[in-house]
SEPA-225318 format. One line per 4 residues: number of its first residue (from 1); for each residue y negated, z negated, x of C-alpha. Coordinates in steps of 0.001 Angstrom, whole numbers, plus 500000, padded with zeros to 6 digits. Layout:
<recs>
NUM> Y/Z/X ~ ...
</recs>
This chain:
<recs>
1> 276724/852092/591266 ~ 277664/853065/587490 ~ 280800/853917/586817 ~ 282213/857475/586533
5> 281587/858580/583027 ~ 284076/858482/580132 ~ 284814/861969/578608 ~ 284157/860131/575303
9> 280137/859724/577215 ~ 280096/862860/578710 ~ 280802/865220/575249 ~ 277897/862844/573156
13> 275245/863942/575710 ~ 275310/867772/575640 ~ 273784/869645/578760 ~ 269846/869238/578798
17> 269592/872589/580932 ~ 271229/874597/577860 ~ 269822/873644/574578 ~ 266143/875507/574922
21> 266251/879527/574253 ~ 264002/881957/576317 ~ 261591/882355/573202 ~ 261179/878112/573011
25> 260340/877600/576603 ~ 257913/880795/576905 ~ 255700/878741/574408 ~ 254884/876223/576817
29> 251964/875901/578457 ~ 252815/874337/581588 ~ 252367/875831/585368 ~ 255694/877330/585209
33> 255105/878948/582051 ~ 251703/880668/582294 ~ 251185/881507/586074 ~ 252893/884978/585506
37> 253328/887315/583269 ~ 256349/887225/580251 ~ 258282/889662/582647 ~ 259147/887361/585172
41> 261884/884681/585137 ~ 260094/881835/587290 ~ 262309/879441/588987 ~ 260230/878387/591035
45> 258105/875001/591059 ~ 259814/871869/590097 ~ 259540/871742/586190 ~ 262894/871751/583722
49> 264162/873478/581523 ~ 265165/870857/579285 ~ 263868/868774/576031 ~ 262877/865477/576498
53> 265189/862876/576884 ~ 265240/861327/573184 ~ 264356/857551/574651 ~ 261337/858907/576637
57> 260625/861286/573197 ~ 259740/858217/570865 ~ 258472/855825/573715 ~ 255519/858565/573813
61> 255783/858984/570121 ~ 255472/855544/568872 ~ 252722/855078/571593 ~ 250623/857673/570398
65> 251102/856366/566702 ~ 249864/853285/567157 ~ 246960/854660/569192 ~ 248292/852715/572112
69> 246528/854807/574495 ~ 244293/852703/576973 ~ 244440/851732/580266 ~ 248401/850194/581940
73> 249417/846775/582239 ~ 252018/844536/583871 ~ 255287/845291/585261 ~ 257726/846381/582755
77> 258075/850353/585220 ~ 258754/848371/588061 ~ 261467/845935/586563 ~ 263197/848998/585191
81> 263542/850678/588282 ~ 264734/847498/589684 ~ 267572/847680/586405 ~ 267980/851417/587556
85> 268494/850598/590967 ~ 270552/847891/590939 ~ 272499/849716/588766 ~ 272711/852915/590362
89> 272594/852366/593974 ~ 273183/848650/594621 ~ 269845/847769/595315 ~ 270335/844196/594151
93> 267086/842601/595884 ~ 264623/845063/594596 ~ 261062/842787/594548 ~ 259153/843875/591178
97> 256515/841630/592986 ~ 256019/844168/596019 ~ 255534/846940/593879 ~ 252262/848590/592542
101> 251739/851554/590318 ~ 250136/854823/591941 ~ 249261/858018/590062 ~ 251915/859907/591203
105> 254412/859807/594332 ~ 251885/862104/596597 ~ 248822/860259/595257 ~ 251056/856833/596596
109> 251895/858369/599572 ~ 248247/859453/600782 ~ 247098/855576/599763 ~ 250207/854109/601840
113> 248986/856776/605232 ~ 245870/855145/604881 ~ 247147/851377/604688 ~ 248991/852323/607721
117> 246758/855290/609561 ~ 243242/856326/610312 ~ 241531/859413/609950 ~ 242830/861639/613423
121> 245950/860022/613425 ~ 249240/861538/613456 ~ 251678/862243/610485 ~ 255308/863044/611389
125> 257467/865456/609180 ~ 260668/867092/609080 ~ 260245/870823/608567 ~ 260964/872987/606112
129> 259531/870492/604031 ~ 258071/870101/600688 ~ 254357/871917/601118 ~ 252319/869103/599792
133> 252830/867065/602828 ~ 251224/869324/604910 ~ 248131/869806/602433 ~ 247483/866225/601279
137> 248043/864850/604950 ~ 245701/867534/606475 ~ 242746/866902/603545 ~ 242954/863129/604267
141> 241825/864007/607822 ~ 245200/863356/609625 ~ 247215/865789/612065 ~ 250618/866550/610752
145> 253242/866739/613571 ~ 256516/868375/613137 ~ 260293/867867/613834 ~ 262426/870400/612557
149> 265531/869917/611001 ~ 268468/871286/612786 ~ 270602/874105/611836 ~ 272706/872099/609555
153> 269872/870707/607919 ~ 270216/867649/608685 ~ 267746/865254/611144 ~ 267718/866051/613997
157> 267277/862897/615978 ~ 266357/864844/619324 ~ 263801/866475/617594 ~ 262503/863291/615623
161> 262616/861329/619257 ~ 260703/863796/621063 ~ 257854/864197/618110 ~ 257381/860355/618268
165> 257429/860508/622224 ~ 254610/862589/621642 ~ 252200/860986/618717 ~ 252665/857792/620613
169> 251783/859238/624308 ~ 249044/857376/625972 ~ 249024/854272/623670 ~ 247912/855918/620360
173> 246929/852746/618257 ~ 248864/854055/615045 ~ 251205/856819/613770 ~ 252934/857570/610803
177> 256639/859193/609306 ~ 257005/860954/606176 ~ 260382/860848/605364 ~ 261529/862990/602607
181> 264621/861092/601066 ~ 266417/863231/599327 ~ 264989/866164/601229 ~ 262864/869078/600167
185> 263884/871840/600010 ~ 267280/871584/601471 ~ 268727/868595/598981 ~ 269937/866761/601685
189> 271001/863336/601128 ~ 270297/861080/604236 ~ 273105/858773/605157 ~ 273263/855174/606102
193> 273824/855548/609643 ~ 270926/858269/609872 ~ 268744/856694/608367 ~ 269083/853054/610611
197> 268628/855771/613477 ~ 265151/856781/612020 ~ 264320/852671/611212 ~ 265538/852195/614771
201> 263478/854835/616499 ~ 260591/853960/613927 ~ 260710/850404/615362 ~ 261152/851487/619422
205> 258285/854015/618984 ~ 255679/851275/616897 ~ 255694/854107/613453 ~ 255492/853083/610154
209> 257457/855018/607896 ~ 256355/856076/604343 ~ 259581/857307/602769 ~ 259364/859959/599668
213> 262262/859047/597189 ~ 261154/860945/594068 ~ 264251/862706/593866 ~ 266362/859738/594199
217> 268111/859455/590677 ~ 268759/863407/591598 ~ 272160/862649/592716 ~ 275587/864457/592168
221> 278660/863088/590512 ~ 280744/860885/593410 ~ 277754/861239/596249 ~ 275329/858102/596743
225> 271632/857809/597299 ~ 270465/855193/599884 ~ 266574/853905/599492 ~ 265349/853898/602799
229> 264379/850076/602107 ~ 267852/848706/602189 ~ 268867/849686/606015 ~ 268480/847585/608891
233> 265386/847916/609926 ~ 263091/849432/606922 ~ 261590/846089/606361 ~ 257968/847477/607186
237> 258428/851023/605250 ~ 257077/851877/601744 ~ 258974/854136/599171 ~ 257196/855969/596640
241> 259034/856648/593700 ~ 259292/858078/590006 ~ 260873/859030/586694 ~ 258923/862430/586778
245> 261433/864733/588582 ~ 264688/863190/587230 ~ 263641/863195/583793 ~ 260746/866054/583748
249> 257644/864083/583257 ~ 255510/865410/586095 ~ 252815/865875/582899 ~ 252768/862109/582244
253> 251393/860892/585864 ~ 252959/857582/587247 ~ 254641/856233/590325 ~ 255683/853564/591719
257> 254593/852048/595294 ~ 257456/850038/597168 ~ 256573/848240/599918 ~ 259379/846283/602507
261> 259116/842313/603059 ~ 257023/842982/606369 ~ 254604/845558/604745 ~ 254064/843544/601558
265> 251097/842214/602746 ~ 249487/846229/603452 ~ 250283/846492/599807 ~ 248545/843936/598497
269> 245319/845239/600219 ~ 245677/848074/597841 ~ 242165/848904/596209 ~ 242796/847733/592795
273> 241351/851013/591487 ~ 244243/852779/592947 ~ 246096/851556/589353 ~ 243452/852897/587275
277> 245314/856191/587751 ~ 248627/856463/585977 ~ 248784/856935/582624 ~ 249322/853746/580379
281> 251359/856773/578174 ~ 253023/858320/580984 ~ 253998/854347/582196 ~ 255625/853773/578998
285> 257649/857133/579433 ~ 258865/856496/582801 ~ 260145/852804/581449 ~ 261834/854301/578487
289> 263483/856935/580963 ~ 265386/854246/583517 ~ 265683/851592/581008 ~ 267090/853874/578059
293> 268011/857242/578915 ~ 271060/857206/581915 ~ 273043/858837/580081 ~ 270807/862055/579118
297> 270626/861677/582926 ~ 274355/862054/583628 ~ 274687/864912/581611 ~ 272003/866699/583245
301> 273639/865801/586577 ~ 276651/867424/585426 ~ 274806/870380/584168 ~ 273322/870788/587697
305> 276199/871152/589887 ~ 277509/873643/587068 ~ 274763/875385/588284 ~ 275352/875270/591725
309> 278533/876207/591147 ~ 277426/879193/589282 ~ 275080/880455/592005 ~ 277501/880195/595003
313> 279532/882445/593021 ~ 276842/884649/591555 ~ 275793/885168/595390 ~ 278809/885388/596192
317> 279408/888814/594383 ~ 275823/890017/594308 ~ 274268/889014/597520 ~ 277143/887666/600305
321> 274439/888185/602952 ~ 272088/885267/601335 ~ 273537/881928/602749 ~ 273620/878615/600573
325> 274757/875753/600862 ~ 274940/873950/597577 ~ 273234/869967/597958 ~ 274171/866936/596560
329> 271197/866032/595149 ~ 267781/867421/594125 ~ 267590/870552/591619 ~ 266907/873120/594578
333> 268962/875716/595749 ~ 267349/876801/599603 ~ 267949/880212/600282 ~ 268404/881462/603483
337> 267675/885580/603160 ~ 267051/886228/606802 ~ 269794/888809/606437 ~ 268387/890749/604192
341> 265998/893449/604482 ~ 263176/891581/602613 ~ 261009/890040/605968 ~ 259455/886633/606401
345> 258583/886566/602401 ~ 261330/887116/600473 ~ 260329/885664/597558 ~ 257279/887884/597456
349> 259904/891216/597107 ~ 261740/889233/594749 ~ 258748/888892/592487 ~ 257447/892539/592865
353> 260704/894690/592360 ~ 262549/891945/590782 ~ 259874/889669/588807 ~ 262054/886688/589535
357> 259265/883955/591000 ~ 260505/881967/593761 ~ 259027/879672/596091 ~ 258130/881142/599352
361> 259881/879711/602439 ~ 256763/880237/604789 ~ 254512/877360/603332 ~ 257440/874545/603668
365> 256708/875019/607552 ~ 258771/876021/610878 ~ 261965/877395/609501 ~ 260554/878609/606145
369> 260187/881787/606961 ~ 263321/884265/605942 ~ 263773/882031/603097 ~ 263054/880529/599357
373> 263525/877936/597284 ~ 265312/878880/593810 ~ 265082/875725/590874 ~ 268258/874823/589065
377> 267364/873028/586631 ~ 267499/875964/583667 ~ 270031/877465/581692 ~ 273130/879410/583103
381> 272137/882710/581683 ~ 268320/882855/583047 ~ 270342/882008/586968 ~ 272832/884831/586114
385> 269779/887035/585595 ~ 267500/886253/587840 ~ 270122/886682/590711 ~ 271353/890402/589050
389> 267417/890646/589142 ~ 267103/889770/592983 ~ 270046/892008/593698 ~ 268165/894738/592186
393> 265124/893994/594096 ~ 267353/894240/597743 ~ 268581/897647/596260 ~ 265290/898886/595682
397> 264035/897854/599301 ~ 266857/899570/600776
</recs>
């Protein structure tokens, strides 16, 4: 892992989350932007509120200059992850060669389910859980199966057991595990020991897992990411991962496809057309990112648990009855607002008498419902507002 950094380091990179105004990011003319209407403060789908990371800036920059526009080439994203990793979370035997580029991380993920599943078969998940999973497994014809996280948001192993138990009952030829790693919504970060549980249970029950570590560079100050690949027993998992959450690039599509020294050979039967769909532009971005800019990253990861410190206490004085628990990693805040008087939707109140947009607990699966996902990753005074906002919104109901 990198070493803590210097104060020297920490005052050159300013904050990303506070250097954009309210006027500058209302001129984009992204999702987050232009799916409601200038009165609402959306914190809601995963974008940032930040200005490119200088490195990633003039990668795209000096690409577009010299018309360098066509279709990607060789392996220069997948040896700086390896540089990343190594670096970040002691991955030292990252394999460039059992990588391949995807379009994006869910893109990668529905290719690896079908390396690895047939249409009918089961797809385990650990609920509440990031919506997509449920939509992109359903659409590629396969039955998702859940095991809900337990009360402390953490896996529950009992749970996990039992939903295996179940997709495997009477000999099923194949079955499948998305593992969300960190997790979505809840930012959990998965620990060594649990997650040699899951490659152990994995292995008893004959399920592959495909492990979703977008949010992996996500991490606080002091806590540590662990790929699911580097635990006893993940030898025959894939990993999808990406610059596009950590550094805001979900506009410049690319991924990366990770495959274990027992599923290498699944990789490699990979349709080669697969790679025709990440952006040669959005390739080079995602390089510049992990190769060049750790320590814009840093300072955003300082800025982030600024923020979390800011909403515990801004709940705190506005809404006690709202429970949080403020993650190590990810840029999500879940919500728990069962207490309030606000139903199974929340976040739809909070939009209406508040116009704060939040995600919706209810389409994250069992356990959703009573709750919402909040982003982070904007500037202290648009999370002071938006929670005097909310309050406003429980007055009103009351």
């Amino acid at each position: 892992m990198l070493p803590e950094a210097t104060p020297d380091a920490a005052h050159a990179h300013p904050n990303p989350l506070g250097q954009l105004s309210l006027d500058a990011l209302r001129s984009r003319t992204s999702m987050k932007w232009r799916t409601y209407p200038e009165d609402v403060l959306p914190l809601w789908v995963a974008e940032m509120d930040v200005p490119l990371a200088e490195p990633v800036a003039r990668a795209v920059t000096d690409a577009i200059a010299l018309g360098d526009t066509g279709y990607p080439a060789g392996t220069a994203y997948a040896e700086a992850l390896a540089e990343f990793a190594g670096k970040r979370w002691g991955w030292d035997d990252f394999a460039v060669e059992r990588t391949a580029i995807v379009p994006d991380v869910m893109l990668g993920i529905v290719e690896m389910l079908k390396l690895v599943t047939g249409p009918g078969d089961p797809v385990v998940v650990n609920c509440p859980v990031y919506p997509p999973f449920y939509l992109f497994v359903r659409n590629m014809d396969r039955t998702v199966v859940e095991a809900p996280l337990g009360e402390d948001g953490r896996l529950d192993f009992a749970e996990l057991e039992s939903a295996f138990d179940r997709v495997t009952e009477g000999g099923r030829r194949r079955a499948a595990y998305l593992l969300c790693n960190p997790h979505n919504p809840t930012g959990t970060l998965h620990t060594t020991a649990e997650l040699t549980t899951v490659a152990r249970l994995s292995h008893t029950y004959g399920i592959r897992v495909v492990a979703d570590e977008i949010h992996a560079p996500l991490v606080s100050p002091g806590a540590r990411f662990i790929p699911y690949l580097t635990v006893p027993g993940g030898e025959n998992a894939f990993s999808l991962m990406s610059a596009s959450k950590a550094w805001n690039l979900a506009g410049l599509k690319a991924a990366l496809a990770i495959a274990g020294p027992d599923a290498a050979r699944e990789l490699a039967e990979l349709p080669e057309e697969v790679s025709h769909g990440p952006s040669h532009v959005g390739i080079l971005a995602h390089t510049a990112a992990l190769r060049d800019a750790g320590p814009w990253l840093d300072a955003l990861l300082r800025g982030l648990d600024e923020n979390r410190r800011l909403l515990s206490a801004l709940l705190a004085e506005h809404l006690p009855s709202v429970r949080y628990e403020p993650s190590e990693s990810t840029y999500l805040a879940w919500l728990d607002c069962r207490a309030l008087p606000l139903g199974d939707d929340p976040a739809s109140a909070f939009l209406e008498r508040g116009r704060v947009a939040l995600n919706s607990g209810i389409p994250f699966g069992t356990g959703g419902a009573g709750h919402v996902r909040l982003n982070l990753a904007t500037s202290p005074e648009l999370i002071t507002e938006a929670v005097r906002r909310m309050a406003e919104a429980v007055t009103v109901a009351v």
